[in-house]
C-alpha positions in Angstrom: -77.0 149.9 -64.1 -75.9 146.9 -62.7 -76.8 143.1 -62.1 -76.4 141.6 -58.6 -76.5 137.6 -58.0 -78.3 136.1 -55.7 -77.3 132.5 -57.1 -76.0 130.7 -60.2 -73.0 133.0 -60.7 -70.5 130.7 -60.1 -72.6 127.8 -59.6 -74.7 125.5 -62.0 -77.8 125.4 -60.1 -79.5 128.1 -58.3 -79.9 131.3 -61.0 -81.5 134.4 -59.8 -80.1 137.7 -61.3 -81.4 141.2 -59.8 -81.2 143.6 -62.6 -81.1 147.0 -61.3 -81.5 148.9 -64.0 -82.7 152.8 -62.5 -81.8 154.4 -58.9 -84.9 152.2 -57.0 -85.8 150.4 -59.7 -84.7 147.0 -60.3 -86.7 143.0 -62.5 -85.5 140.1 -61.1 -84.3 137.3 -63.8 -85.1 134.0 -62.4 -85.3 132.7 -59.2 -84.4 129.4 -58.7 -83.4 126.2 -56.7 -79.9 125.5 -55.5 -79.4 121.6 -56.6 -76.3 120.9 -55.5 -73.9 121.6 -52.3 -76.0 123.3 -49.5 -79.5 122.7 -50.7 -80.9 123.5 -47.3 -84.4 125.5 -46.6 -81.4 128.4 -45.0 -79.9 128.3 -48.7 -82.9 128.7 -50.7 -84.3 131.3 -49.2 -85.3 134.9 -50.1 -82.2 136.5 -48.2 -82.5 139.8 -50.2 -84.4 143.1 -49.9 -88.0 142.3 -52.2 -88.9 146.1 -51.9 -87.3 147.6 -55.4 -88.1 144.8 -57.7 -91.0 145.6 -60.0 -91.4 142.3 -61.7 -89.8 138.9 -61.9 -88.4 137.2 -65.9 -88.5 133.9 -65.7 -86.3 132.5 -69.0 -87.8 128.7 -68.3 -89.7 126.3 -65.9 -86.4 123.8 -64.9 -86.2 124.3 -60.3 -82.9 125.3 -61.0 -84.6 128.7 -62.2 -87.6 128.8 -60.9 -87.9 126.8 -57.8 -87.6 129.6 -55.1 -90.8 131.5 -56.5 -92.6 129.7 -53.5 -90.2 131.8 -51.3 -90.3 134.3 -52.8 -93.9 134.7 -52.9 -93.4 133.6 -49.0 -91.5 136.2 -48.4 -94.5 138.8 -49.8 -93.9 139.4 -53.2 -97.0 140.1 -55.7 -95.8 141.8 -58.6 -95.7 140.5 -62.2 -94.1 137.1 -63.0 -93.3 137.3 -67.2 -92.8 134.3 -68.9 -93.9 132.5 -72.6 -97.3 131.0 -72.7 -95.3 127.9 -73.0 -93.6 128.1 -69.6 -96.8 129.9 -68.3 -98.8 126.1 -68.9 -95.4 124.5 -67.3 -94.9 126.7 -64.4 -97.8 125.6 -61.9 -97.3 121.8 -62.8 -93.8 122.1 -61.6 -94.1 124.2 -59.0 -96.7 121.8 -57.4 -94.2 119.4 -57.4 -91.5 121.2 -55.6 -93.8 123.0 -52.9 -94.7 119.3 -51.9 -91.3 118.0 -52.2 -89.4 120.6 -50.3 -91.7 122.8 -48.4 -95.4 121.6 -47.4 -97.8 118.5 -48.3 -100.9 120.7 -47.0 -103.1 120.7 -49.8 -104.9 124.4 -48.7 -101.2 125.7 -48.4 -100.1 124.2 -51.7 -103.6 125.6 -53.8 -103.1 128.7 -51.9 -99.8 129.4 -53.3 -100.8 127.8 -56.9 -103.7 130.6 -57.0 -101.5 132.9 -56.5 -99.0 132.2 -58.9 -101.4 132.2 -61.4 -102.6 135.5 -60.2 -99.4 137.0 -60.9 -98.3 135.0 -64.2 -98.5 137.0 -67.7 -97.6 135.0 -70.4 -95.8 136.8 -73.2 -95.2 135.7 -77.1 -91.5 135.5 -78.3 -90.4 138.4 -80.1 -93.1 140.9 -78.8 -91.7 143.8 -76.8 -92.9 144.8 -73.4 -93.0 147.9 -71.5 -91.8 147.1 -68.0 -91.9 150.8 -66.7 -91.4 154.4 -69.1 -87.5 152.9 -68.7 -87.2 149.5 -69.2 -88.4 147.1 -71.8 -88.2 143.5 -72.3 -88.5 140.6 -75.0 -88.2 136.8 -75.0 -86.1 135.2 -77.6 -86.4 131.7 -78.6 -83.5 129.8 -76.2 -83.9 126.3 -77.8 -83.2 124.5 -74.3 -87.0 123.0 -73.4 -90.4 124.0 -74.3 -90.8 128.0 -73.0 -87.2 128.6 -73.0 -86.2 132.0 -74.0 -83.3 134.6 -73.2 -84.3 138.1 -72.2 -83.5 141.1 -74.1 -83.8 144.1 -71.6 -83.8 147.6 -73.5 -82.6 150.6 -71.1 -81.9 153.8 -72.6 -80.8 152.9 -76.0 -78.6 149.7 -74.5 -79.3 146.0 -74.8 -78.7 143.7 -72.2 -79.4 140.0 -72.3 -79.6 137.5 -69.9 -79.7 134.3 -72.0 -81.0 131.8 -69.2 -80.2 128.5 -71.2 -79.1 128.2 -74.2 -79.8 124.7 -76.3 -78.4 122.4 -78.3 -79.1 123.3 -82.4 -81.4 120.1 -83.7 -82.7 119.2 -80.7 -85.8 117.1 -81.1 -89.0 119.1 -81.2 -87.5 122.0 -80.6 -87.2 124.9 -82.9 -83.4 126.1 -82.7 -82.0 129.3 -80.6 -83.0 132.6 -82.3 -79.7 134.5 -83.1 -78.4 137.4 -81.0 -79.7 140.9 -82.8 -77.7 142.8 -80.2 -75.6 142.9 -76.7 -74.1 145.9 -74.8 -73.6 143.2 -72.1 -74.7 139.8 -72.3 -75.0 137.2 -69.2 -74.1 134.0 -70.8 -74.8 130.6 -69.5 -71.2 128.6 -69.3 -72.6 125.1 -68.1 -70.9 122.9 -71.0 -68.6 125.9 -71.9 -65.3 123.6 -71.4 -66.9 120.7 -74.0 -68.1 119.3 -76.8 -71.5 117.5 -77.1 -71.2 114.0 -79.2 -73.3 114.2 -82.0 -77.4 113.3 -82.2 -77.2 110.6 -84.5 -74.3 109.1 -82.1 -76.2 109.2 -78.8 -79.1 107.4 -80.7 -76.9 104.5 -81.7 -75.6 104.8 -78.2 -78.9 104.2 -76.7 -79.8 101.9 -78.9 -77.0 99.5 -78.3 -77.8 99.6 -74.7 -81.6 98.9 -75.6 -80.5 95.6 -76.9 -78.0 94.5 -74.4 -81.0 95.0 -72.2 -83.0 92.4 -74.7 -80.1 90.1 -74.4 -79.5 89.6 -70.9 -83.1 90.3 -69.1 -81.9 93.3 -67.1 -83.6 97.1 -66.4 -82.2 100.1 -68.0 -82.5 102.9 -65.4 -82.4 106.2 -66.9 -82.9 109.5 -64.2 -84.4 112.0 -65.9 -85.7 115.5 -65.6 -89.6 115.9 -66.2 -88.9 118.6 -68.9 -87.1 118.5 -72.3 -84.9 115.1 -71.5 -87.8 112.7 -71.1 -89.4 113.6 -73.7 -86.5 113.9 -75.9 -85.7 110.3 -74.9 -89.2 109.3 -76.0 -88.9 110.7 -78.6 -85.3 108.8 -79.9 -87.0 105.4 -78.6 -90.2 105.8 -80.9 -87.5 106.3 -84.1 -85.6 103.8 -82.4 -88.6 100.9 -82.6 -89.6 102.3 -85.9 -86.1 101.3 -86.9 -86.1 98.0 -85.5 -89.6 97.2 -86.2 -88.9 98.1 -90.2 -86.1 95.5 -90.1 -86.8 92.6 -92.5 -86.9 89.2 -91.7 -85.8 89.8 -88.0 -87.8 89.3 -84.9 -87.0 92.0 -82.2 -88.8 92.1 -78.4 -88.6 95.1 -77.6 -88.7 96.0 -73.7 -91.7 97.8 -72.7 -90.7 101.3 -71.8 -92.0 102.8 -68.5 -92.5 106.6 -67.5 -92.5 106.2 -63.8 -92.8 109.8 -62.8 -96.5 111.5 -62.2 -94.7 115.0 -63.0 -92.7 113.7 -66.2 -96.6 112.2 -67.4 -98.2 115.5 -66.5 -95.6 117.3 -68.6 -95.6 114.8 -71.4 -99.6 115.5 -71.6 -98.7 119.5 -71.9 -96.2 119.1 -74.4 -98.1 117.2 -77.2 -101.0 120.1 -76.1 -98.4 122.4 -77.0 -97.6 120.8 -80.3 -98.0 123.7 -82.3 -94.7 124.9 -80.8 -92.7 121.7 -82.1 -90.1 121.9 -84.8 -90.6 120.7 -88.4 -89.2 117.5 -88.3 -91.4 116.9 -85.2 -94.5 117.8 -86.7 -93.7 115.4 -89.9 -93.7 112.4 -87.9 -97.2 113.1 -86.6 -98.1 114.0 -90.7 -97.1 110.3 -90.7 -99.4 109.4 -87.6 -96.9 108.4 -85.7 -97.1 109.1 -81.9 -93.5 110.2 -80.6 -95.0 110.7 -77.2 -97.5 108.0 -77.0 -96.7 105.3 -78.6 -97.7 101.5 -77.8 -94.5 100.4 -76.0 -95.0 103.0 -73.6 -95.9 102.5 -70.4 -97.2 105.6 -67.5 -96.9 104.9 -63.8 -98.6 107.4 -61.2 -99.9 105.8 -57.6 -96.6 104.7 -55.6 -98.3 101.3 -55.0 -97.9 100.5 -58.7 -94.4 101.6 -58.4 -93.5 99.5 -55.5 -95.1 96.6 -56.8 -93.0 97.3 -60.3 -89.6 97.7 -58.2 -91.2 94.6 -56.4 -90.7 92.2 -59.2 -87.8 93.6 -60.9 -85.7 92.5 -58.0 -86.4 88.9 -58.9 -87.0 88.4 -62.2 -85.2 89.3 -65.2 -87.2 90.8 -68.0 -86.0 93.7 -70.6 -87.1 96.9 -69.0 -86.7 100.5 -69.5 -87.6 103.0 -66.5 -87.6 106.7 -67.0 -87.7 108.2 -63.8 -87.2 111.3 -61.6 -85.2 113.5 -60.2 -82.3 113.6 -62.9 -79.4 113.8 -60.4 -80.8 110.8 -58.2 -81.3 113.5 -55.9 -84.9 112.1 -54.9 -87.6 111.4 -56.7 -88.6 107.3 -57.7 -85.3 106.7 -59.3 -83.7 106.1 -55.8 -85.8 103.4 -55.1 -84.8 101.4 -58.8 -80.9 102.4 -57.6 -81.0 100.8 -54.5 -83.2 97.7 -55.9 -81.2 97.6 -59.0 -77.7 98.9 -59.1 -75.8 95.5 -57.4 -77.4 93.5 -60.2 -74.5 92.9 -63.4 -77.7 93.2 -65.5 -78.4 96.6 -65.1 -77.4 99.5 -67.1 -78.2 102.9 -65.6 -77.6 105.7 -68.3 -77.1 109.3 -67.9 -78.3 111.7 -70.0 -77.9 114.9 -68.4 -75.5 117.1 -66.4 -74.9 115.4 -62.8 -73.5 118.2 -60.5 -71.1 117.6 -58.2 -71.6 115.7 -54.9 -75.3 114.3 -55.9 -75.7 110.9 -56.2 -75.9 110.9 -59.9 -72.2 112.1 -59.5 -70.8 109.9 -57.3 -72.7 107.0 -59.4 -71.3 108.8 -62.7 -67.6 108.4 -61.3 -67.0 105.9 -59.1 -69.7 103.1 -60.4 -67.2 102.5 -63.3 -64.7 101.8 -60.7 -66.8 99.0 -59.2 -67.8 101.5 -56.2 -70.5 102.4 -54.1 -72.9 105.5 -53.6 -74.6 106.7 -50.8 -78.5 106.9 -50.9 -81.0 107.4 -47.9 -78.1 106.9 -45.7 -77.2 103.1 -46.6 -74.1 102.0 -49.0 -75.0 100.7 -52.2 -72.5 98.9 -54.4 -72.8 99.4 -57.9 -72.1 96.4 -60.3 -74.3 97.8 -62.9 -72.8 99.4 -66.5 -72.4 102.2 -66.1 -72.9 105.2 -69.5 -73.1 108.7 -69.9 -74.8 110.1 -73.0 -73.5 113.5 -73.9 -75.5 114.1 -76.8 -78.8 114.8 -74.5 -77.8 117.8 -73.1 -80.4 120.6 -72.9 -77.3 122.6 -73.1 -75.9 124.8 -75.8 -72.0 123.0 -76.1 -69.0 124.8 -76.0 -69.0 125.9 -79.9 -72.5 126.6 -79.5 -72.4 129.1 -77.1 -69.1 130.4 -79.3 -72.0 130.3 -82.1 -74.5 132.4 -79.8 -71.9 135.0 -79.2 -70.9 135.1 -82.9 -74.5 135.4 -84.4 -75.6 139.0 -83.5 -75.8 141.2 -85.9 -73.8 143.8 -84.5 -70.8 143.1 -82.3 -71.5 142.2 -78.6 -69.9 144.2 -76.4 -69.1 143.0 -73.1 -70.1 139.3 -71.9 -70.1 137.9 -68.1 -70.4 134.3 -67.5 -73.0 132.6 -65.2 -74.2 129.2 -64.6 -71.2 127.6 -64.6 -68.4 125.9 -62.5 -65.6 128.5 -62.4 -62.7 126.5 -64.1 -65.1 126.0 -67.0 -66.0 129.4 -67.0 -62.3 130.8 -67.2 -62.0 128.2 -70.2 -65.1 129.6 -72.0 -63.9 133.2 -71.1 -60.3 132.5 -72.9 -62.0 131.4 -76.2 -64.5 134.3 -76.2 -61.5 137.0 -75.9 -59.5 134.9 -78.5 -62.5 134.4 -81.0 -63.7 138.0 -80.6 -62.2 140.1 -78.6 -64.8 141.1 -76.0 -63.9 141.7 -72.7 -65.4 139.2 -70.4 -66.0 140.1 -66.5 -63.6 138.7 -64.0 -64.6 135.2 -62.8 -63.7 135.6 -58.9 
């Protein structure tokens, strides 16, 4: 046996694992989108040989995992695609979005590919086995990281090997928390937040909450890039508690800003997960025992057709009025939040907050770091000075912490064996790697 990378080893972006697990014979574990560096159409393509692979795992529907398929498909693949029947309802939506973006607008083109994705997609169940071939077997695990999200147990003659794709955060809103770890011969752990600690939930609401009301106080827009899945609708879900809060306050008078999902992809996905509701977690589902709405509620604001965006960004520019824009892509990358950043980010008023991990040399780093520092960023090739306030909001992460992913190691049942890191900047990664062979004494794979 063994596992060769085609991305996401030593990066945070880009996984794609070929596990070859019999002479010939090999399942490929994601296959997804470089987002940062060298995100070129040379850099994400298929430059591997298709011929052995019998079927492709996909752990969840974020680009970072899944947003070569189109290539690969390109490049003449048409075996199975295994999923959850969660990520099975995500996959097309998202897809769609990235064959426009970064390969073709032609609609035959685009339906063409969609059809056959779906030709190709069998949704699985967490915790049911599967027989891949008479050698190989797999089963999803619940990963806790966004709706679908599982890790892959692969069974090969007697041996488990796991491939945990991305581990979440434990009491994430509506999300049930990560299954523990039964077994691990080998296990391919994520290592994204392996050198930190996350700030607890209750603390990033206050957070947010304190920036909600300096946006109250002095008229000005809170940008907030987001990714369609899992953070926007975890941060809808902390601003319905958070005007429940406000709104139960006696004697006090609160406006509340009118909260705007300005993203057609983050709506679509929005409308999938309350469909999918029956996959929330308990405290989820009591709220809407209560009949509250935390995905609709009446602040809540959805823009789709550009024209309504521009003419939004339009007036923004020269009024001030308390506003809160969710918007695409999460690393200012592309997507509608550019447009708000360059409107927004050399008005004092502003207060842009980020809520998920901003990989280096994307604008959402270079915003991230130097915008404290009263500096600029670079976006569609003019300088942009940023006097906006500037926050980062650890507590969001989709991503298991640092003791979390000590906790994911610790929880199987019997001891795990052998662990290499992936997904991960390689200084974090030897940091993770020390505490794993101090905690438990498993020998973790060079990080080159």
């Amino acid at each position: 046996m063994e596992v060769i990378h085609h991305g996401g080893q030593r990066t945070v972006t880009g996984s794609c694992h070929e596990f070859r697990y019999a002479r010939g014979r090999a399942v490929l574990i994601d296959c997804g989108l470089l987002q940062e560096g060298d995100s070129s159409d040379e850099a994400q393509s298929i430059d591997f040989a298709i011929d052995d692979i019998e079927a492709l795992v996909v752990t969840h529907s974020h680009l970072d995992h899944v947003g070569r398929i189109p290539w690969l498909l390109a490049a003449g693949f048409r075996k199975p695609i295994f999923c959850t029947t969660a990520t099975a309802e995500l996959l097309p939506l998202i897809l769609s979005d990235a064959i426009k973006i970064g390969i073709t607008r032609d609609r035959r083109v685009i339906e063409g590919l969609l059809d056959l994705l779906q030709e190709l997609i069998r949704p699985l169940k967490y915790d049911q086995w599967l027989s891949i071939s008479d050698d190989l077997m797999i089963r999803f695990r619940q990963a806790g990281h966004i709706l679908g999200s599982a890790y892959v147990e692969c069974e090969v003659g007697g041996e488990r090997i796991v491939f945990s794709g991305d581990i979440g955060c434990k009491n994430t809103p509506l999300l049930p928390d990560p299954t523990p770890l039964e077994k691990a011969d080998w296990l391919f752990l994520e290592s994204t937040y392996g050198n930190r600690l996350h700030e607890p939930r209750r603390d990033r609401t206050s957070r947010l909450s304190q920036v909600i009301q300096r946006s109250v106080e002095n008229k000005g827009a809170v940008l907030i890039p987001a990714f369609s899945i899992g953070r926007t609708q975890e941060l809808l879900y902390d601003i319905e508690q958070i005007i429940d809060e406000l709104q139960r306050q006696p004697n006090e008078k609160y406006e509340f800003p009118v909260v705007v999902l300005d993203s057609p992809l983050a709506a679509a996905v929005t409308e999938r997960y309350a469909k999918l509701k029956a996959l929330w977690d308990e405290e989820a589902k009591e709220r809407i025992a209560k009949g509250r709405h935390p995905l609709d509620f009446s602040q809540l604001v959805t823009i789709t057709s550009h024209a309504d965006h521009e003419r939004l960004i339009n007036r923004l520019r020269t009024t001030g009025e308390p506003v809160i824009i969710i918007a695409g892509a999460g690393m200012c990358t592309g997507g509608r939040i550019v447009n708000y950043l360059e409107a927004l980010l050399p008005d004092a008023r502003t207060d842009v907050v980020f809520v998920g991990y901003q990989a280096y040399g994307t604008p959402g780093y270079q915003i991230q770091m130097f915008g404290p520092l009263g500096g600029y960023v670079e976006l569609n090739g003019e300088r942009v000075i940023v006097n906006a306030q500037i926050h980062t909001l650890g507590g969001y992460s989709a991503h298991a912490d640092q003791q979390e992913l000590l906790d994911f190691v610790g929880s199987a049942e019997g001891r795990v064996k052998r662990v290499r890191l992936t997904h991960g900047d390689p200084a974090v990664q030897k940091i993770l790697a020390q505490k794993i062979t101090e905690q438990f004494e498993i020998p973790v794979d060079a990080i080159e």
